[in-house]
C-alpha positions in Angstrom: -43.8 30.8 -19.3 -45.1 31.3 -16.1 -43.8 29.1 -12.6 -47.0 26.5 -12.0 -47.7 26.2 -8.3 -46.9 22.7 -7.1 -48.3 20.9 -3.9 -46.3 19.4 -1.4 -47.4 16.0 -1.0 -46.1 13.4 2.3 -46.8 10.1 1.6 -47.0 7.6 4.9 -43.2 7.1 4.6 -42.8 10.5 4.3 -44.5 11.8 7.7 -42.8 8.7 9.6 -39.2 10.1 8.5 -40.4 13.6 9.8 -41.5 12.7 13.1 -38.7 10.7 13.8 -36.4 13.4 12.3 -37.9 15.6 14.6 -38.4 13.2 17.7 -41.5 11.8 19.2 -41.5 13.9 22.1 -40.8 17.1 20.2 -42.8 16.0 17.7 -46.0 15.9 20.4 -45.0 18.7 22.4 -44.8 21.0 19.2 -48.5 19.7 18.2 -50.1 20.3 21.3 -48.9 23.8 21.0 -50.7 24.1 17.7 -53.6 22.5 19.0 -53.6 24.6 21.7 -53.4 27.9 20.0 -56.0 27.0 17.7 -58.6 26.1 20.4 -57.8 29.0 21.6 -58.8 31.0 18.6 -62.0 29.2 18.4 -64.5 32.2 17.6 -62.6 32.3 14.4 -63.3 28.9 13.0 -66.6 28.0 11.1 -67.3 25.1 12.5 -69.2 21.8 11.8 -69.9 18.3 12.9 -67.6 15.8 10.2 -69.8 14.3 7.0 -70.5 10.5 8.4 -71.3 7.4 6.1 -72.0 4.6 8.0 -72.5 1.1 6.8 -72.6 -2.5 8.6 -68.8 -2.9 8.9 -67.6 0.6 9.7 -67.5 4.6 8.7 -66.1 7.0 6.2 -66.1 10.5 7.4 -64.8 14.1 6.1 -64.1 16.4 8.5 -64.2 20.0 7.4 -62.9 23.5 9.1 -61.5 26.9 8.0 -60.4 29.9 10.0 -61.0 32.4 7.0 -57.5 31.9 5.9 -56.9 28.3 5.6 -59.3 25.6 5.0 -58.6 21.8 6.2 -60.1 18.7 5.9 -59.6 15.0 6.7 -60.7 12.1 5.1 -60.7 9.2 7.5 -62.3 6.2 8.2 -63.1 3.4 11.2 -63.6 -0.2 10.5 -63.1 -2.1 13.5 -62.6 -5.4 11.7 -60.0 -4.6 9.4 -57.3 -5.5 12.3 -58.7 -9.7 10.7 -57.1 -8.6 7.4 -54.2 -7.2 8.5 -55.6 -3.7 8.0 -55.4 -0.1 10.3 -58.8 0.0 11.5 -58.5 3.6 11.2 -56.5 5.8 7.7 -56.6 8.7 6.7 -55.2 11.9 4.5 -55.7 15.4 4.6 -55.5 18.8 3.0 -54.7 22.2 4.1 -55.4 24.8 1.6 -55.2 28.7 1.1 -58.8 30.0 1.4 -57.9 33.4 -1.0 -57.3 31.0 -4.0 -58.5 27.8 -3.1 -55.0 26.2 -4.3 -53.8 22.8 -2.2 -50.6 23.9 -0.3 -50.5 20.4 1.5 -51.8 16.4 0.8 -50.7 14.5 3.1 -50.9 11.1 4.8 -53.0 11.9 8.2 -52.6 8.0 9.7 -49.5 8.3 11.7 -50.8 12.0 12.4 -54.2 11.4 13.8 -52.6 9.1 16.5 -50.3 11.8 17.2 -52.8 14.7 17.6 -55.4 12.2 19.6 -53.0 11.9 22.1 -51.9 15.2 22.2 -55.5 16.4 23.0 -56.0 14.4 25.2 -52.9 14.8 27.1 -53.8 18.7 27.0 -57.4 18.1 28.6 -56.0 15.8 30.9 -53.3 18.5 32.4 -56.1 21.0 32.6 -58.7 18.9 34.1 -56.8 15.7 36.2 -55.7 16.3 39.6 -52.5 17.9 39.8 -49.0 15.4 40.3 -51.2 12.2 39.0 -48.5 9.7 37.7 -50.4 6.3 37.2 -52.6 6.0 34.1 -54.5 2.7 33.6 -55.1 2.0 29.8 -58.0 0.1 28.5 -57.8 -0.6 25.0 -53.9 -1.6 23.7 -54.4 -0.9 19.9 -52.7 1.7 17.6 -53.3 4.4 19.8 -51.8 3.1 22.9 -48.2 3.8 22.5 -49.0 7.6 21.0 -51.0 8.1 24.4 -48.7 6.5 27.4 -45.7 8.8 25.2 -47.7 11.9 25.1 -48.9 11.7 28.9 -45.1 11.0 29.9 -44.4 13.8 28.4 -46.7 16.5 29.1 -47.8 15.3 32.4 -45.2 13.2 33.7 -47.2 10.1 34.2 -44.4 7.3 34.6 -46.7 4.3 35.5 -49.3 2.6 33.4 -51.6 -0.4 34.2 -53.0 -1.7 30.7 -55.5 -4.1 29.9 -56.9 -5.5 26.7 -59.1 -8.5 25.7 -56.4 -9.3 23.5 -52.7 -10.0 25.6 -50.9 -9.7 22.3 -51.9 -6.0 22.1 -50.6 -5.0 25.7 -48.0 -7.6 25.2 -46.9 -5.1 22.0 -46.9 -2.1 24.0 -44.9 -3.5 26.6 -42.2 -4.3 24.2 -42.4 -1.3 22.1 -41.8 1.0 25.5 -39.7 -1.4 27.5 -37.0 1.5 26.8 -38.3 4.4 27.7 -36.4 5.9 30.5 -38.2 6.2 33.7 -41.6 4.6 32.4 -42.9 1.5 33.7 -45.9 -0.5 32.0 -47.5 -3.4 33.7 -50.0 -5.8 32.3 -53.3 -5.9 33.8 -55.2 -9.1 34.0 -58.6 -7.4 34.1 -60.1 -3.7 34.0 -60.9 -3.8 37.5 -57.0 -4.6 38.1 -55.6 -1.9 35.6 -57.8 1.0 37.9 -56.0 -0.4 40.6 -54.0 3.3 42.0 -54.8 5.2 38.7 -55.8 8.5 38.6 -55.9 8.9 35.2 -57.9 6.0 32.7 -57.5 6.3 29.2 -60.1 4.0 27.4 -59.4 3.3 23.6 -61.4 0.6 22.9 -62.3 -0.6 19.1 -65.6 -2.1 19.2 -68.0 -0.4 17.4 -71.2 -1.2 19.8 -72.6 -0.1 22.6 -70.4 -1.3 25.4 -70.4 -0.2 29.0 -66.2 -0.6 29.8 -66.2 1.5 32.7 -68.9 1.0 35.3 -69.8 3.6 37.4 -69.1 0.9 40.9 -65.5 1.0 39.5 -64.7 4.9 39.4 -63.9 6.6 42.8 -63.2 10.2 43.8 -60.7 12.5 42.2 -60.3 10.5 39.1 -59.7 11.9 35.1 -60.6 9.6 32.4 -60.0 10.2 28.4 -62.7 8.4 27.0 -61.3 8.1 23.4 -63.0 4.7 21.8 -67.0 6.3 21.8 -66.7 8.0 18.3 -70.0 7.2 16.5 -73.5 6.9 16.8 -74.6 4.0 18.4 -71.1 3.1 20.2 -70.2 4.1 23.7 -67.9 2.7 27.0 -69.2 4.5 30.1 -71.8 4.0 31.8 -74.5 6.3 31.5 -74.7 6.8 35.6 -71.0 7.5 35.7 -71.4 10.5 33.1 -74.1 12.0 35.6 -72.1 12.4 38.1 -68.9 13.6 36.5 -67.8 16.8 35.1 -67.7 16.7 31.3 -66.0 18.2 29.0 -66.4 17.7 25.1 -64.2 19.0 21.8 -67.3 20.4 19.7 -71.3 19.7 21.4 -73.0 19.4 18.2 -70.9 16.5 17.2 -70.2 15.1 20.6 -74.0 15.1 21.2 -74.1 12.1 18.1 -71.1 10.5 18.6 -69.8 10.5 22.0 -70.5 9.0 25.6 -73.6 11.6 26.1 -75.1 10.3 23.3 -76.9 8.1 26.2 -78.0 11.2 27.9 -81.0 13.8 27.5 -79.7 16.9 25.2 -80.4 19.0 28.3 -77.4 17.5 30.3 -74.7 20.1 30.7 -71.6 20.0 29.0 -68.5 22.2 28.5 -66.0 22.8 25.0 -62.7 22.1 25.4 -61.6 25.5 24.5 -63.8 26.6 27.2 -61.2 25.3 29.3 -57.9 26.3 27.7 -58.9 29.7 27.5 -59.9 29.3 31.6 -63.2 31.1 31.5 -64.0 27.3 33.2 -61.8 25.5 35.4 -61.2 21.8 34.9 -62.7 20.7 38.5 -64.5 22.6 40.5 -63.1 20.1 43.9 -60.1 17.3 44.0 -62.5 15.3 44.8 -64.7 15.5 41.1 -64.8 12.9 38.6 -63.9 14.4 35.3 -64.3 13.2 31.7 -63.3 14.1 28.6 -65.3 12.8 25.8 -63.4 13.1 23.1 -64.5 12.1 19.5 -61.9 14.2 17.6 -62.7 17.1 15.8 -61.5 19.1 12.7 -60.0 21.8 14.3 -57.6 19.6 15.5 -56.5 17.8 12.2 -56.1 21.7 10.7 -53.7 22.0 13.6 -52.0 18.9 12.9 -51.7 20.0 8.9 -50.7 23.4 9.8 -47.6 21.6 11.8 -46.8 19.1 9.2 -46.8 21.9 6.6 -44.5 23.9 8.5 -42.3 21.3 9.6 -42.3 19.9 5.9 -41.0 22.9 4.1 -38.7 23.6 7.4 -37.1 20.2 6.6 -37.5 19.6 2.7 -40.0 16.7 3.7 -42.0 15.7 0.9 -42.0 16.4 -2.7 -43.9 18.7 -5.1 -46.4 17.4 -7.1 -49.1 18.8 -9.9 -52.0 18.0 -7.8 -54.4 20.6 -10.1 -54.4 21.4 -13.4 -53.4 25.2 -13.9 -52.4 26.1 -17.8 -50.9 29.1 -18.4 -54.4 30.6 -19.9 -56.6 29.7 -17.0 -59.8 29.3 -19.4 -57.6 27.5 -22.0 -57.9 23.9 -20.1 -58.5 22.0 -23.6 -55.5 23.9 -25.1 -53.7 23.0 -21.4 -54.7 19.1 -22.0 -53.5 19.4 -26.0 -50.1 20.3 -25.0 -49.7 17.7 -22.2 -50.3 15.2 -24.5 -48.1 16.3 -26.9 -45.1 16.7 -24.6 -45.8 13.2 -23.7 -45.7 12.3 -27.0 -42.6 13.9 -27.4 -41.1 12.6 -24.4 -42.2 9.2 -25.6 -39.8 9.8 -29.0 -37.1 11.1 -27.2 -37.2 7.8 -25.0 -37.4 5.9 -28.5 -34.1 7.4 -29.9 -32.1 7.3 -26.5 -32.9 3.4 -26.4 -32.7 2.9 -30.1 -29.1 4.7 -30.1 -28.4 2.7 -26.8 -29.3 -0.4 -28.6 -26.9 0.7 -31.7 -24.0 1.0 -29.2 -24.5 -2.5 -27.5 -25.8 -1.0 -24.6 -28.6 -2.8 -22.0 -32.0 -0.5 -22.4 -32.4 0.3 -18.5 
């Protein structure tokens, strides 16, 4: 008989246990690099803006790339009032498979993940495009993502102060307490946005909202700063102003998506933008002068959730993570999938006898039937 491929499958628990394993910082360092490479290798990839469905309370999306060899998606989702039940506004799970067969190499939970790789992007556009030696980050927006961001820019860009603000003081409240240990870091708690920009040359906004919001106005921003505008990620929902984008530099992940989802939504399809890997690669610089405003309006893209499964693959079967699992039917006879389901159904009958006898012969002996 032949060996059946198996899937490895992570559950949520399961990618928790490997990060920490591995270590946070590792963990984000290791993931940029992927994320890196891959934007790097961009010609390769067929591309295209993620499958939306949108209803009153929130979105469901699939987000689809391949580079020829292995093909990725994510299914993920947004629903901003979840957080009233108790609920992630944002989960998700992905798959990596091989493109020459089509077979799943990897399921996995993408939650924890797509917090990981968000801030890992955006800590990479930030060192390419923020003015060099910048150490004080003001954070709008205290949710899920907060933590993942403030770790990743300490550790890629050595930013040890952050100013955070949120409408809700039990989010940045949270944060505080979940990095009061983090050697060298400080966090303070902004009473207002216009306090949190207070010295920052970095702004990282992460807001939830899904409307169109103006969080940043263009009075607020001066010279020389970078800001990761993270919380405009569908149509209709937006937290710069529209004068502010005219006079920045900005960058985007992938322009055909971007153009529907993010911040330049509000603009004209003529205004000028530049792709990420654009930048990486250094055919463009990041600023032109010290003195430029730069953006990166970031709505997450594919390409980086098939570098996030093509590190927790790897670091899975590095570490035994996981389990295997039958995700797909393959019988023996490929075109025999009747005779396939016949024979799973009569080795669960026969497991279901053998079950029988062991508890029957358990029972004979005065034994508890676990």
């Amino acid at each position: 008989m032949k060996a059946v491929p198996m899937t490895r499958f992570l559950d949520a628990t399961d990618v928790a246990m490997l990060v920490r394993r591995i270590g946070l910082g590792t963990a984000l360092q290791q993931l940029a690099s992927c994320v890196r490479q891959d934007f790097l290798r961009w010609p390769r990839f067929e591309k295209a803006a993620r499958v939306a469905s949108h209803s009153p309370v929130g979105v469901i999306e699939l987000m689809p790339v391949t580079d020829g060899a292995q093909y990725a998606f994510k299914y993920v989702n947004g629903h901003p009032h979840n957080a009233m039940a108790a609920m992630p506004t944002v989960m998700a799970f992905g798959v990596l498979a091989e493109v020459c067969t089509g077979f799943p190499l990897l399921l996995a939970d993408l939650t924890l993940l797509t917090a990981l790789r968000t801030a890992a992007t955006s800590a990479l556009a930030a060192r390419a495009m923020a003015v060099p030696g910048a150490d004080t980050m003001a954070l709008i927006g205290n949710g899920a993502q907060a933590e993942f961001q403030v770790l990743a820019f300490l550790q890629m860009l050595g930013v040890r102060h952050v100013r955070a603000f949120d409408v809700d003081g039990g989010a940045t409240a949270r944060l505080r307490r979940n990095l009061a240990h983090v050697p060298g870091l400080t966090v303070t708690a902004a009473t207002s946005i216009d306090d949190a920009l207070q010295g920052a040359q970095l702004i990282t906004t992460a807001t939830a909202d899904k409307t169109r919001a103006t969080v940043l106005r263009d009075g607020q921003i001066g010279a020389g700063v970078h800001i990761n505008a993270l919380g405009g990620d569908c149509p209709g929902k937006t937290e710069l102003d529209a004068a502010l984008l005219r006079r920045a530099r900005v960058v985007v992940e992938y322009e055909p998506q971007t153009r529907i989802e993010g911040e330049i939504q509000q603009l004209p399809p003529a205004f000028p933008v530049i792709e990420l890997w654009r930048i990486l690669a250094q055919e463009q610089p990041g600023r032109l002068d010290a003195a430029d405003v730069t953006v990166f309006d970031s709505v997450g893209f594919a390409l980086e959730d098939y570098a996030a499964l093509r590190w927790l693959h790897a670091a899975a079967c590095e570490h035994h993570a996981g389990r295997h699992v039958e995700l797909v039917a393959i019988p023996e006879a490929p075109a025999d999938l009747y005779g396939w389901m016949l024979q799973a159904e009569q080795g669960e009958a026969e497991g279901g006898q053998a079950q029988g006898l062991l508890a029957a012969g358990k029972a004979g002996l005065g034994m508890a039937v676990a």
